[in-house]
TITOR-14402 format. One record per residue (C-alpha): residue in one letter; x, y, z. Coordinates in steps of 0.05 Angstrom, whole numbers, plus 32768, in hexadecimal, padded with zeros to 4 digits. Example, Ala and Ser with C-alpha at 12.3 -4.5 7.8 and 13.67 -1.06 7.14 Angstrom:
2
a80F67FA6809C s81117FEB808F 
END
This chain:
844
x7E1E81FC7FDC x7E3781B27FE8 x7E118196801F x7E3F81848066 x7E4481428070 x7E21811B80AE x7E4F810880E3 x7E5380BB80F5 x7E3080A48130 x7E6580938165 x7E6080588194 x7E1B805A81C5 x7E4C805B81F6 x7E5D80A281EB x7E1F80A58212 x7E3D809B825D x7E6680E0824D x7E1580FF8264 x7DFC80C58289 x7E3780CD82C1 x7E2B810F82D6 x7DE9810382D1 x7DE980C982FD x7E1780EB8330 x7DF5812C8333 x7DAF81048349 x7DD480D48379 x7DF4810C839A x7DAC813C839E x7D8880FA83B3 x7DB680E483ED x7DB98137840A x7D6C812F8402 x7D6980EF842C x7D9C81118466 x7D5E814F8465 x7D2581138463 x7D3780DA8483 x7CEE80B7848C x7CDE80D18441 x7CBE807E843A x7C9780858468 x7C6380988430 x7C73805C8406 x7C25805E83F6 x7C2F809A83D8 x7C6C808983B7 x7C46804B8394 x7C08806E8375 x7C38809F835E x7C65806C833B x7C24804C8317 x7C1080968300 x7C5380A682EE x7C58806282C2 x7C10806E829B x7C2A80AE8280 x7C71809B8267 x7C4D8056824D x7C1980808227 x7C4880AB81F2 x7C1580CD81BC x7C2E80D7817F x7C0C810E814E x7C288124810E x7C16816D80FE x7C2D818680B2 x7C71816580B4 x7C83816480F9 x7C7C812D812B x7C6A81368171 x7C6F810C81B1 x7C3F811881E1 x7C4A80FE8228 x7C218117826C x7C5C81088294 x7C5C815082BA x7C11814282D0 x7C28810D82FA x7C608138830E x7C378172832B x7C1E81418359 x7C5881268369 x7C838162837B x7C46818583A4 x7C45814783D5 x7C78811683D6 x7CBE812083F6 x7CF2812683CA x7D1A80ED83D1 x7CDE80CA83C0 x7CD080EE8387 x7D1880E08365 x7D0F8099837F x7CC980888355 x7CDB80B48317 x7D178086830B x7CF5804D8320 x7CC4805B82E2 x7CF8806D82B4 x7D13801F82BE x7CCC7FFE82C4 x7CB180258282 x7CFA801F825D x7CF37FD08270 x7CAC7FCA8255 x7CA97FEE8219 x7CEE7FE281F7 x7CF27FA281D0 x7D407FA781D1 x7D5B7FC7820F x7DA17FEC8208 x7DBF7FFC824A x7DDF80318239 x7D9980518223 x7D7980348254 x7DA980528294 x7DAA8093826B x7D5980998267 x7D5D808682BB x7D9480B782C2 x7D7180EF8295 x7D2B80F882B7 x7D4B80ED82FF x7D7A812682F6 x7D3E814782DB x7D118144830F x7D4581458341 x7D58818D8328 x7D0D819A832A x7D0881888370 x7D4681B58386 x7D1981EF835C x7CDF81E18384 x7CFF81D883C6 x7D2E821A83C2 x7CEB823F83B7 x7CB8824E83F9 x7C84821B83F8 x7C2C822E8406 x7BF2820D83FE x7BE481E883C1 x7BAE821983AE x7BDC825483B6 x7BED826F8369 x7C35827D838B x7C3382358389 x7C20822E8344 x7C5382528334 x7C87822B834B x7C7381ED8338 x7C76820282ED x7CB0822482FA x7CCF81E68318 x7CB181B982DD x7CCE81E982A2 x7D0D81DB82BF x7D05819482C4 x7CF68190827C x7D3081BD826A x7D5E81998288 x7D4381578266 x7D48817D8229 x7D8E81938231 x7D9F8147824D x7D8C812F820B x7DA9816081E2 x7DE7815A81F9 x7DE0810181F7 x7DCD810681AC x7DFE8137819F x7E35810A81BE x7E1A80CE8198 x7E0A80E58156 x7E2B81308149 x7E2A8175815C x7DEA8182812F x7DBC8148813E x7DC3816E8185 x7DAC81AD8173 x7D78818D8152 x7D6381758190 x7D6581B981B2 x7D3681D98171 x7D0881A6818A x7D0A81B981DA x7CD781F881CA x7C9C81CC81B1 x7CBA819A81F8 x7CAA81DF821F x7C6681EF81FF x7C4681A3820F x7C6581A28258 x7C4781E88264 x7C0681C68253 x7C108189827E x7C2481B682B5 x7BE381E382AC x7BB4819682B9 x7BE1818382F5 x7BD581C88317 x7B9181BD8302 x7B9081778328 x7BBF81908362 x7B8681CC8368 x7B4E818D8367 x7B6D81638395 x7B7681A183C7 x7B3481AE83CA x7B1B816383D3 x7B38812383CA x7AF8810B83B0 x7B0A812E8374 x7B4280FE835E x7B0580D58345 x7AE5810F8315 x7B3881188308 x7B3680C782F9 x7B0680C682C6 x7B2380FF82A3 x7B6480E7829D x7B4680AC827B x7B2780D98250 x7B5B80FB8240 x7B8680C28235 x7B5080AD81FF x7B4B80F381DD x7B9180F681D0 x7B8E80A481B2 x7B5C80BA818A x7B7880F98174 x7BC680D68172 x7BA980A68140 x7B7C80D28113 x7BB780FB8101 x7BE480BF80F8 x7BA8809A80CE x7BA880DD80A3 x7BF180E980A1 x7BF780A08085 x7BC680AC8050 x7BE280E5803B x7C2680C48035 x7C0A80828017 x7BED80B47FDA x7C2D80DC7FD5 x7C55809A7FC9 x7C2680757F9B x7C2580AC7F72 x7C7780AE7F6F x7C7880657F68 x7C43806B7F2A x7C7180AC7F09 x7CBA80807F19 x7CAC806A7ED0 x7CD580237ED9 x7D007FF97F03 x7D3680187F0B x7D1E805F7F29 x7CED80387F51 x7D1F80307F89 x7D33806E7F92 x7CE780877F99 x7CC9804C7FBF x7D00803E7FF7 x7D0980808018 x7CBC80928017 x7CB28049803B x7CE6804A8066 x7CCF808C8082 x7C7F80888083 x7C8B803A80A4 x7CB0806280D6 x7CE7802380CB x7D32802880CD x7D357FFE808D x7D0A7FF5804B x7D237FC28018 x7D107FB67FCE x7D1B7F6F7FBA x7D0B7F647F75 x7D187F127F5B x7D387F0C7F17 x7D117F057ED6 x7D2A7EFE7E94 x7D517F397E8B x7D4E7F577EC3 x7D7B7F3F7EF8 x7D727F3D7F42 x7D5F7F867F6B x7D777F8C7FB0 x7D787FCD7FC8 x7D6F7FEF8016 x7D5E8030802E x7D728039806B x7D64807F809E x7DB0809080A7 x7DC1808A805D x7DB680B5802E x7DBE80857FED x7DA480457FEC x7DC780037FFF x7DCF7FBE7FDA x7DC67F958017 x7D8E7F888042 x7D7E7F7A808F x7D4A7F468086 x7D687F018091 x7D677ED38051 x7D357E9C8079 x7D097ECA8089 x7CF97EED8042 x7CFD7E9D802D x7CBE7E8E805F x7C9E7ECB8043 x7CA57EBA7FF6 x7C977E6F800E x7C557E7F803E x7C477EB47FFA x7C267EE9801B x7C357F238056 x7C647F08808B x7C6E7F3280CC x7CA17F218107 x7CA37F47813E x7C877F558185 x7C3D7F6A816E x7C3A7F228142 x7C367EEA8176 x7C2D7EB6812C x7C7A7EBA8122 x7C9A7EBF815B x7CC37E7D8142 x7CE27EB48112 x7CF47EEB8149 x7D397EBA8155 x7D537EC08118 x7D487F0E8117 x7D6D7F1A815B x7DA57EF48138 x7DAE7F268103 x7D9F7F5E8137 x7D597F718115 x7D227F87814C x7CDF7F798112 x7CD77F6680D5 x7C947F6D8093 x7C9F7F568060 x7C6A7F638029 x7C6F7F2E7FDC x7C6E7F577F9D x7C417F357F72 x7C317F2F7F2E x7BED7F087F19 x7C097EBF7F40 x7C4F7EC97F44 x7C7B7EF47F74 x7CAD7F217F52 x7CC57F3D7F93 x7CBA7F5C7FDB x7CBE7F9C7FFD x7CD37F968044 x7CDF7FC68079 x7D097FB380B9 x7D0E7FCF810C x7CD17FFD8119 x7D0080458129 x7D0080498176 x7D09801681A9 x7CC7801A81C8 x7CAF800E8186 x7C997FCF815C x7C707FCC8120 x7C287FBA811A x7BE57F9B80FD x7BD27FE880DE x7C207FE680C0 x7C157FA9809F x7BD67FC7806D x7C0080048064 x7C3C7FDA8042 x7C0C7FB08024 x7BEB7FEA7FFD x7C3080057FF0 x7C4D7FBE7FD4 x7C0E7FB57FA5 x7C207FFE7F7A x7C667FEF7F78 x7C5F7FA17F61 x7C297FC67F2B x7C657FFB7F14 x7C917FC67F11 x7C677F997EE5 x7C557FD77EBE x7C957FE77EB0 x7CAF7FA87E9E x7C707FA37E70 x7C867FE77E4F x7CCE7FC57E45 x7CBF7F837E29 x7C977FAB7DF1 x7CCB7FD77DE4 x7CFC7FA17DE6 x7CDA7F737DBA x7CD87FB77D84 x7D207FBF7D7E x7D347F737D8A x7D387F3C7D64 x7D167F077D83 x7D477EC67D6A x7D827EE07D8A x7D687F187DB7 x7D957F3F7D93 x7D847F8B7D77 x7D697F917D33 x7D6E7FB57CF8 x7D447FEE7D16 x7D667FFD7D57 x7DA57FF37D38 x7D9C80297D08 x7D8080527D43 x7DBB804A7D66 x7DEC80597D2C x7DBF809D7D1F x7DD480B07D65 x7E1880987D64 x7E2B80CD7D27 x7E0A81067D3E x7E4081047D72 x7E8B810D7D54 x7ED0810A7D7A x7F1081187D55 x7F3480DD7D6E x7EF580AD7D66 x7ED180817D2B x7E8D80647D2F x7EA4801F7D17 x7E6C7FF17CFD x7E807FA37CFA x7E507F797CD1 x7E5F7F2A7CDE x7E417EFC7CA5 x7E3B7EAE7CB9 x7E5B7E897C89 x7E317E397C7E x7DE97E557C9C x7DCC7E477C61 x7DE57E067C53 x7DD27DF07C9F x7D8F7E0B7C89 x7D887DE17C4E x7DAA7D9E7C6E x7D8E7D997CB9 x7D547DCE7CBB x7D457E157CCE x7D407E017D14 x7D877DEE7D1C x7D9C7E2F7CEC x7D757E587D26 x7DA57E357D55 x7DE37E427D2F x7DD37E8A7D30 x7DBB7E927D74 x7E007E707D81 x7E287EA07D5B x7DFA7ED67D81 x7E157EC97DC7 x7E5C7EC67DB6 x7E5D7F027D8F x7E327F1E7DC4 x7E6A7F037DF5 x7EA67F217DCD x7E837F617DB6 x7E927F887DFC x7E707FBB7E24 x7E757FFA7DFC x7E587FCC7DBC x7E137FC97DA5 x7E027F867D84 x7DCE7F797D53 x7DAD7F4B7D1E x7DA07F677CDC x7D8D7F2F7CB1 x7D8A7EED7CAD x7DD27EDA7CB2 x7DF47F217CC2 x7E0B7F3C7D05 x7E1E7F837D12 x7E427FA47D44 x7E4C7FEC7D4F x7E7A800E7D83 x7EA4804B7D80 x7EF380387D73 x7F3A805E7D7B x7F3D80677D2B x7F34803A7CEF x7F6D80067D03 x7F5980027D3F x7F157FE17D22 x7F307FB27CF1 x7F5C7F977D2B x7F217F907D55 x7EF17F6A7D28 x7F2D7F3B7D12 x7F387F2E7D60 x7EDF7F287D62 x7EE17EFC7D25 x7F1F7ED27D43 x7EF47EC87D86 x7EB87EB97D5B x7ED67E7B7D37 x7ED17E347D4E x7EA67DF97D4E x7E637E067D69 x7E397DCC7D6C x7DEC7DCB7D4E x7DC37D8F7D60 x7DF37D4B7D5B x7E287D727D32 x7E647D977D3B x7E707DCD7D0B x7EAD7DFD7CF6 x7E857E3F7CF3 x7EA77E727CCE x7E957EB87CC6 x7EA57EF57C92 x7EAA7F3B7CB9 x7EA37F827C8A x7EBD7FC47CA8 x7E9A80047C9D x7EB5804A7CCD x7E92808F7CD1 x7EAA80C17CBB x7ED1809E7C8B x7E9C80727C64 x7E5980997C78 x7E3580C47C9D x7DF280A87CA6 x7DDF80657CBE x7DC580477C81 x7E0580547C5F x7E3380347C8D x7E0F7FF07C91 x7E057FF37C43 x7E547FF77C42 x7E607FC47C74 x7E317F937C57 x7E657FA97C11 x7E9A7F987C37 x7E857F557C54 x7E7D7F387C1B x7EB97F427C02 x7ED97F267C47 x7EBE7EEA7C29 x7EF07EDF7C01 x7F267EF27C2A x7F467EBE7C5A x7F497EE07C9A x7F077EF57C88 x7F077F437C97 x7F057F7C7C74 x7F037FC27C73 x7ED37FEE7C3F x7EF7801A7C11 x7EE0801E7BC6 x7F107FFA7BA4 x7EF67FBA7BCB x7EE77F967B7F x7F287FA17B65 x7F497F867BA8 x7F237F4A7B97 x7F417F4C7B4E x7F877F4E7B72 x7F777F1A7B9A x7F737EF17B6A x7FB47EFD7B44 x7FD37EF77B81 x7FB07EAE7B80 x7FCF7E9D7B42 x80127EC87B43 x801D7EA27B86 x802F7E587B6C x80607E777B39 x80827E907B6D x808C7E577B9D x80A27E2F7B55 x80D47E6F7B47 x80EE7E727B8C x80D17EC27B80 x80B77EB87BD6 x80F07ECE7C0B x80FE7EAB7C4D x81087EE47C7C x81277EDA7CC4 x81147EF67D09 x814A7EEE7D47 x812F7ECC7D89 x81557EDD7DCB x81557EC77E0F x81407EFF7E43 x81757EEB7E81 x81B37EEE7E57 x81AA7F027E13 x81B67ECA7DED x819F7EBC7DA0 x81827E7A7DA2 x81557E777D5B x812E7E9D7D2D x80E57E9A7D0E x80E47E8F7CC6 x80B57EBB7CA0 x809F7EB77C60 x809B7F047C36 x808C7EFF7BE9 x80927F477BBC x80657F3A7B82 x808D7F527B40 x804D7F8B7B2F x802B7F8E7B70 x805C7F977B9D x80647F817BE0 x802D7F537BF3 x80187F497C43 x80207F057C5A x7FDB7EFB7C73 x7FC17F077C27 x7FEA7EDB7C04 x7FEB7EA27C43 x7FA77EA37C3E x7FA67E9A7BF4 x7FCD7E647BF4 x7FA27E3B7C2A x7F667E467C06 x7F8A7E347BC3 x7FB37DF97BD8 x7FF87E1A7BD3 x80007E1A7C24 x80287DD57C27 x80517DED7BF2 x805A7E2B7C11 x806C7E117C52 x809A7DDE7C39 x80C57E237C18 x80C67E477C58 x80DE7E047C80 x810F7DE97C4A x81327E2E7C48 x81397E2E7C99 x81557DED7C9B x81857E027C64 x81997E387C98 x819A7E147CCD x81CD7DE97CB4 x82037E227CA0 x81F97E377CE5 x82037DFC7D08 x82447DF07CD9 x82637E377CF5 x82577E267D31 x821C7E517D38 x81E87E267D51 x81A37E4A7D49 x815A7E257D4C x81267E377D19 x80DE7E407D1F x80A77E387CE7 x80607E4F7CE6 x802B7E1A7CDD x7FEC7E1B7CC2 x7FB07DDD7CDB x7FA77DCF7C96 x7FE37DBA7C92 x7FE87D987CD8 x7FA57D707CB0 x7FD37D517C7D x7FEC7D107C96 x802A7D0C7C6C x80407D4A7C86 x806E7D2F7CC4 x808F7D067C8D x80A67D3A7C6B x80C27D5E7CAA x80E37D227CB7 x81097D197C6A x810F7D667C70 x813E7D587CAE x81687D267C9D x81717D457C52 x81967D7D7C74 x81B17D5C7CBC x818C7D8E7CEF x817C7D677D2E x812B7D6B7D36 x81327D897D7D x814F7DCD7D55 x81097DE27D34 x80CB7DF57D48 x80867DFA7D2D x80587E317D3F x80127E1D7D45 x7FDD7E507D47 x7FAF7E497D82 x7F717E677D64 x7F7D7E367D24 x7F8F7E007D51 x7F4C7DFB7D78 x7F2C7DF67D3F x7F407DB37D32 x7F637D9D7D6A x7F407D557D69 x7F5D7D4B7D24 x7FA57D717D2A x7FBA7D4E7D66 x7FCC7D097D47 x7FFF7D387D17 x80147D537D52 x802C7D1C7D7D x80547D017D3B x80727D3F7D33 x80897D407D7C x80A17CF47D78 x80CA7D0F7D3C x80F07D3C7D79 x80D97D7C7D5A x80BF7DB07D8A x80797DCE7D88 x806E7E0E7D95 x801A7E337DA9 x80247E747D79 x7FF57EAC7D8F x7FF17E987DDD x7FB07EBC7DF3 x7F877ECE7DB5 x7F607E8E7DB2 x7F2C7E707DE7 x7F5F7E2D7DFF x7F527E127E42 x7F837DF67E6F x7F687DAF7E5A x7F827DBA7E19 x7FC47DD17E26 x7FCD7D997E52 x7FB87D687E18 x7FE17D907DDA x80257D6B7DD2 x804E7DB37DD4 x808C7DCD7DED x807C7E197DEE x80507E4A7DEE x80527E8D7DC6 x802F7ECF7DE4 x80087EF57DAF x802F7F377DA2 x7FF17F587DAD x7FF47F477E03 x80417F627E04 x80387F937DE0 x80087FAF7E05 x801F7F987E51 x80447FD57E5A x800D7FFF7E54 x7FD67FCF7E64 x7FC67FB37EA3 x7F967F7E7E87 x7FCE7F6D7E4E x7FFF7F657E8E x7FD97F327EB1 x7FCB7F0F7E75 x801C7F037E6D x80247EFD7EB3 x7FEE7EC47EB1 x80097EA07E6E x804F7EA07E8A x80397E857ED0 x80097E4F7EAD x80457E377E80 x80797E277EBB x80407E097ED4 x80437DDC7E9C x808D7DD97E96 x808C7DFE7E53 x80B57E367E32 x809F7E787E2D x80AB7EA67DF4 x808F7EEF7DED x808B7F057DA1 x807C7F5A7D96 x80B17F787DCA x80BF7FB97DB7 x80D57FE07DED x81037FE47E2C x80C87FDE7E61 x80AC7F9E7E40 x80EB7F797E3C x80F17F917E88 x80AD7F707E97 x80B47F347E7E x80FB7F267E98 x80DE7F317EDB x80AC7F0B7ED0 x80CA7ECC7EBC x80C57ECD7E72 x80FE7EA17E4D x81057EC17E08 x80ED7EFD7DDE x80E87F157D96 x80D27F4E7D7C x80F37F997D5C x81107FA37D9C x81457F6F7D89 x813A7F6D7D42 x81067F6C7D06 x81007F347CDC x81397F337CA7 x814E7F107C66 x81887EE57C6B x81C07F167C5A x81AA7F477C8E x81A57F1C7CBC x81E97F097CB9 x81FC7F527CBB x81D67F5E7CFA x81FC7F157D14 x82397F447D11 x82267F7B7D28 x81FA7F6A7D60 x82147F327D85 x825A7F117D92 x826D7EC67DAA x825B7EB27DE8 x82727E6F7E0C x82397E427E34 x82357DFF7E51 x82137DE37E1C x82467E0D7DE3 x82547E4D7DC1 x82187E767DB1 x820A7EBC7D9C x82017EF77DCC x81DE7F367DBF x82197F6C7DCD x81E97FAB7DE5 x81CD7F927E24 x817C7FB37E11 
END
């Protein structure tokens, strides 16, 4: 059965809605008592012994503590007994609220009026009703039993009504429950003020029979005063032992850091009798910073804490037990800064580990406002805050073992052991629409910085290499070191695809200079791909196959690749493809395909991309990435390049002479932005067929670009001079700053199709458009968005500013002759300021 909620406390003000009546009821009973008794001070005497009595007993509250249950112990009907028997009433209603304000004043450390008028209002009304009992009833001699009678009569209903009166204050206050409470608790109210009213008949009895005997009644008063001390603080001595055991041994059981919260702060909070208890905990290595609260309202615990900053500061400074508070006269330059932040008292207790302090346990506002804490509570924390700083340093103890088991210590990364550990766990568990994907990363060049600056700048390279792929990995991934170069990560993926596309994005973000001692280097890595169930079903197995794997993504230009077991005759192919590849460019066997770029407002065709596709004679067709990469790492990428830019210029120039002006765009590759003869060639290239410079563009990879920005950048300003536009291809996927883009010498900026692509569906691929487009009208640059594919995308980035698209939506990329087909069919002549252009016809 769920458990009902607690209802919020409401405003203390709630508090007049008792208080009033209260307050009206007495005033109206005191000023009919006056009109009966008009020379009721004439016994003024009286009236001032009985206010000194009547302060002792509310001043001396005992507190004993029997099983679970606290009990307050005042003598306040003693006094009363007295009181009623022989002083007039108006007096009587006069001193008992006269000691309600003295006491209140005295004892509370923070007054609240409205507590304070409803405490005044409370025991008047009380006794006043008691004094209407006692008068309505026929009065005798004090040693008249009838008279006995009364009085306890009169007295039960004194303390009902204060019973009641409270009930029905907390009830308004807190809730409808924390007022019955209050009523459960009246019985054990009726069974201690029956006692009291048994001694003051005992003393009214006395007192009849001689005065002399208020001295025999004197002494044991005092004596009873002292039994109950004595037996007040045995109980609370044993109650705190008892409590002191049962939380040391929860503390010892919590096992490590985090449980020890949960089983320290509540046990604290309610033996110190405080309304808060706080766990600070100071970070260390890897483990951050613990702040946590408990406080008597709340059920959970809170990340905050009462104690101000300073003061926890002059604690951790002074380095051993601070106290603030009434009882502590050695701080009372402190108690300032507490009434600041509303807190009544203040220990704080350093958690401390051989010389340093890892911490402190702190527990804030004594519960009750007549309350502070003292000398006694100080030794109880201090016992408490030595077994929790020991179960803390245990348990980090316990974990830096562990840890140093299952970690290698270079990088701090997992090892071979806890990887395989985790992979074991990983299959036993199998979802129909989820792989277990293990990456394994090999640094390519350790050994040779090894061999040419040392193993202590190899260590460096690799605990490099460690924190980005740490950084890049994400927070499903486990990341681990397996030998001396190799890097594994393992993390359950959407299918097979899914994980090649991930470790190409990993390995993307991996790449880059990373500097080692005074150089700069170009670290490159190789990443194998091994999936259960596809390649394995038991840990060893699917690293064996990854490690398989890697090595043959050494060979392979963009450096990833996926296990299957023809992975040796891919590498045969790989290299006919090398060699079939120049015969081709020489044959003219490679095709220029074309791709349609269109502006988002109206529609307009103003280019295409040029894009090389080559279908091998016996292999078929061959992906671009294989046979791009081939020929960078064989030479043939200038000469490929300069067939993919000849044959847009060519087209270029029949459209410009039917007076269908289109732009082209080219894909670039930094090797070739690192030949300097390259901007040369552009330049022949464009005044061999007459295309003004401003109607191509070069696409510049950003990932590539990064990597040798310092030594591109001259090749790019000549190639701007030249009036050629330059273009960022793959906006998003690299790591550029706004520094850079400030400094690159470019027009444009492409997103990566993977953002809009995904911006429909993905609110994280959203604001990455949303942030690209904003940054580039910030830099006065155009925006294009390659990869639409549907409706909603095209919507989004309309409305979001974005200047032209490409993608299937509009068309795929086409050879020459189908393109002109789709000219026909898909747009018509439209008439602009600045000339005829083409129009799509379907407005998408």
């Amino acid at each position: 059965m769920a458990e009902r909620p607690r209802a919020r406390p409401r405003s203390a003000q709630y508090a007049w809605l008792i208080t009033g009546p209260l307050a009206v009821f007495t005033l109206s009973c005191f000023a009919v008592f006056w009109t009966l008794d008009r020379d009721w001070f004439d016994d003024w005497a009286y009236g001032l012994l009985a206010l000194a009595g009547i302060c002792l007993v509310y001043v001396g509250v005992f507190q004993i503590v029997i099983r679970r249950s606290t009990y307050n112990i005042v003598l306040v009907e003693v006094p009363f007994v007295l009181t009623l028997f022989y002083l007039p009433r108006p007096m009587v209603v006069l001193v008992v609220a006269a000691a309600t304000v003295i006491t209140q004043s005295i004892r509370s450390t923070v007054i609240s009026p409205a507590k304070l008028w409803f405490n005044v209002a409370k025991n008047s009304a009380s006794i006043t009703m008691a004094s209407l009992v006692f008068a309505a009833l026929p009065s005798h001699s004090g040693t008249d039993p009838r008279t006995w009678l009364f009085l306890a009569t009169a007295l039960l209903v004194y303390t009902i009504t204060d019973v009641l009166s409270l009930a029905g204050v907390v009830g308004a206050v807190t809730g409808f429950r924390a007022g019955q409470d209050v009523l459960r608790g009246g019985v054990s109210a009726l069974i201690f003020a029956s006692i009291n009213i048994v001694i003051g008949l005992v003393f009214l009895v006395a007192l009849e029979a001689t005065s002399w005997s208020a001295l025999l009644l004197a002494v044991l008063v005092v004596a009873l005063i002292l039994m109950l001390r004595s037996f007040a603080e045995f109980f609370r001595q044993h109650r705190t032992l008892a409590e002191v055991y049962e939380l040391t041994k929860a503390v010892r059981e919590a096992g490590d850091d985090a449980s020890l919260p949960d089983v320290l702060l509540g046990r604290v909070q309610a033996l110190m009798r405080s309304e808060y208890a706080t766990l600070w905990l100071a970070p260390q290595g890897r483990h951050p910073e613990v702040l946590l609260t408990a406080r008597v309202e709340n059920k959970g615990l809170l990340d905050i804490s009462p104690t101000p900053s300073t003061v926890r500061e002059r604690a951790l400074a002074d380095g051993g037990t601070l106290a603030v508070g009434p009882s502590f006269a050695a701080t009372q330059d402190l108690r300032k800064q507490l009434r600041a932040s509303k807190v009544k008292d203040v220990l704080i207790v350093p958690l401390r580990s051989g010389h340093t302090t890892i911490g402190t346990l702190e527990v804030v506002n004594r519960l009750g406002d007549t309350r502070s804490f003292r000398a006694a509570d100080i030794q109880v924390l201090e016992t408490i805050a030595a077994h929790a700083a020991a179960a803390v340093e245990n348990s980090r103890l316990v974990d830096r073992l562990l840890y140093d088991a299952y970690h290698d210590r270079l990088s701090g990364l997992p090892n071979r052991r806890r990887i395989i550990d985790a992979l074991a766990e990983s299959v036993k568990v199998r979802a129909e629409d989820e792989v277990v994907a293990v990456l394994l990363f090999d640094v390519d060049g350790q050994r040779d910085v090894n061999e040419s600056m040392g193993h202590a700048a190899g260590d460096k390279l690799l605990a490099e290499v460690a924190g980005r792929l740490r950084a890049i990995a994400g927070p499903g991934a486990l990341v681990g070191r397996i030998g001396g170069d190799e890097f594994v990560v393992t993390l359950r993926a959407e299918s097979t695809d899914a994980t090649v596309q991930l470790a190409t994005e990993m390995r993307e973000q991996l790449r880059g200079p990373m500097t080692v001692g005074t150089l700069t280097l170009d670290v490159d890595t190789a990443v194998g791909v091994s999936v259960y169930p596809d390649h394995g079903a038991d840990p060893e197995t699917l690293l064996q196959r990854a490690e398989l794997a890697g090595n043959a993504a050494k060979v392979l230009p963009y450096g990833v690749q996926l296990f299957h077991p023809a992975l040796e005759s891919r590498a045969v192919r790989r290299l006919g493809i090398a060699a079939d590849l120049r015969t081709a460019l020489d044959n003219g066997a490679l095709d220029v395909y074309f791709q349609p770029k269109v502006t988002l407002t109206d529609r307009h065709l103003v280019g295409v991309e040029c894009l090389a596709r080559w279908q091998h004679p016996a292999q078929g067709e061959v992906l671009p990435e294989d046979f791009i990469a081939v020929a960078e790492h064989t030479g043939q990428l200038s000469r490929l390049t300069e067939v993919v830019l000849t044959e847009g210029l060519r087209r270029c120039r029949e459209w410009a002479d039917q007076e269908r002006p289109l732009s082209i765009a080219v894909n670039l590759s930094v090797r070739t932005l690192l030949d300097s003869r390259f901007p040369d060639q552009v330049a022949g290239l464009l005044e061999h067929y007459g295309v003004a410079a401003a109607q191509v563009t070069f696409e510049i990879s950003e990932p590539g670009m990064l990597s040798d920005i310092e030594r591109v950048l001259p090749t790019l300003y000549r190639l701007r001079d030249l009036g050629v536009r330059l273009s960022v291809d793959d906006f998003g996927t690299g790591a550029s700053s706004l520094q850079y883009l400030r400094q690159w010498p470019v027009h444009e900026v492409k997103i990566d199709d993977s953002f809009v692509q995904g911006m429909a569906t993905d609110t994280g691929d959203l604001a990455i458009v949303r942030a690209v487009i904003s940054l580039a009208r910030e830099f006065g640059l155009t925006v294009v968005a390659e990869g639409v594919e549907s409706e909603l995308t095209l919507d989004l980035l309309e409305e979001m500013g974005c200047e032209i698209g490409q993608g299937y939506l509009f068309s795929r990329p086409l050879p020459y002759e189908r393109l002109e087909a789709w000219f026909n069919a898909q747009t018509e002549p439209a008439t602009t300021e600045t000339g005829e252009v083409r129009r799509l016809r379907a407005v998408i």
